[in-house]
Every structure is written in C-alpha cells, then in structure tokens.
N, C-alpha and C positions, 0 to 999 in steps of 0.2 A: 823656425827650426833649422832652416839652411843655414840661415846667418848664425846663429849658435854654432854649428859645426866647420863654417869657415872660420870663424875667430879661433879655435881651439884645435887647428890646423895650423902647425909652423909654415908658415912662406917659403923659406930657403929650402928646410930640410924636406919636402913633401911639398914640390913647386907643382908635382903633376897633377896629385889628387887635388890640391888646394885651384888649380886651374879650372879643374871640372866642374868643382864646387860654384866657384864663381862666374862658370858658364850655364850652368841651371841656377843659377839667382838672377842671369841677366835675361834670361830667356822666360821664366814664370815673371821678370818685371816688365820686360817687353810684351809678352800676352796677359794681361793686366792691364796696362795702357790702352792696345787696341780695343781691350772688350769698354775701358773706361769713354774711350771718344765714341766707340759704337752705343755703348749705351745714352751718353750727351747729343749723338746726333739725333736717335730715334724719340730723347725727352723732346729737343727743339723743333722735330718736327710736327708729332703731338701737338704741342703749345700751340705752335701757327697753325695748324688746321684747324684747331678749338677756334682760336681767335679769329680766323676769315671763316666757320662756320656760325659765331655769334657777330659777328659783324654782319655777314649776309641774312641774318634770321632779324637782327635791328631794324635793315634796312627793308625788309618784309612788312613788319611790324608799323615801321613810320608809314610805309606807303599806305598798308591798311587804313590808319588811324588819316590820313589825310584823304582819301578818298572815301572813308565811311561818313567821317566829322569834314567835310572841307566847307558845307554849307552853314554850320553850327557856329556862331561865333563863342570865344571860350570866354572873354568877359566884355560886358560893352562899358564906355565911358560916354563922357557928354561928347557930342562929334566936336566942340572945337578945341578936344584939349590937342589930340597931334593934326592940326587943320592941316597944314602942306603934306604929311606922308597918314592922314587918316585912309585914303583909299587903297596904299598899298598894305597897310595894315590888315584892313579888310578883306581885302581881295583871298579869296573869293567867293568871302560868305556876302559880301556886298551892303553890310549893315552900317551906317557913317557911326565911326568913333568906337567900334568893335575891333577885338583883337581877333584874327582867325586861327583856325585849328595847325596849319600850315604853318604860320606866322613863331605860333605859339613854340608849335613843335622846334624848327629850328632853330628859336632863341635859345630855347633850353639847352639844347644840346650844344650849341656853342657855350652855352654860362657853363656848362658840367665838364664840359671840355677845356676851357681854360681853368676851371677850379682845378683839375685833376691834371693838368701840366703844371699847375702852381704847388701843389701838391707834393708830387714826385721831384720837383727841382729841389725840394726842401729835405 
C-alpha cells in the first residue's frame, strides 16, 4: 500500500511528503526484519533443544537397553568364527562366539550413523 503511494508521489515536486513516505516504508521494513531474525532465533533455538532433549532421551534409552540386556547375547555363532576378538564381542554376556547387547547396540548406531552422513552429503 505504501509502495503504491510512494510511486504515484512525484520526487521533485513533492520531495517532502514523498520523503515521509519513504521513511515509513523503511521503518515497517526495518521492524519486519527484526521480528524475521526474532522469529529464526526462537525456530533455532527450539530445534536444538528438541535435538539435545532426544539425544539425551537415546542415550537413556541405550543405557537402559544395555544394562537390562548386557548378560543376553543378541546372536551366537560358532566361537571360532571371530576367534582373536570373539571375547570382546562378547563381553559381557561372556558366551564364546556371541554377539552382546552392548556390542550390538553401538554397531548399529555407528552403521545408522554413517548411513545418515552419507545420506545428507547427497
């Protein structure tokens, strides 16, 4: 509406009112801006608290899951398929040539985790 009224405002002949004009269009653009970065600050701060509250709720979650299941092995194979790292595999359900809950858990989590850098690089 302003801008309509500033174009159909002569410059020369009517430098004063066309002045005003164009200082209430710089001022409703200047508060606009402010409330635009107010509003992208309060999105970005949202986001990251979501994000360090489901990160902290994960890492809840794994600890559960390895100290309910840490005796449980999640699959066994014959002990001498990984014979040199069969016991850390295990550890600390202690079963030879078992995969443990522990084990299990942060493999995954690194494979989902490099799937989902590979991912987003794309």
């Amino acid at each position: 509406m302003l801008n309509g009224e500033l174009h159909s405002i002569h410059m020369v002949n009517e430098f004063p009112k066309y002045a005003r004009t164009e200082r209430k269009i710089n001022k409703i653009k200047s508060e606009l801006n402010a409330l635009t970065q107010t509003r992208r600050e309060v999105h970005l701060k949202v986001k990251l608290g979501l994000n360090v509250a489901l990160r902290v709720l994960e890492v809840f979650i794994f600890i559960f899951l390895i100290y309910k299941f840490r005796h449980d092995p999640v699959i066994v194979f014959p002990p001498d398929w990984f014979f040199p790292l069969g016991s850390f595999l295990s550890f600390p359900a202690a079963v030879c040539g078992a995969v443990s809950t522990p084990f299990w858990i942060v493999t995954c989590r690194c494979a989902i985790s490099k799937f989902s850098n590979m991912l987003s690089s794309h």
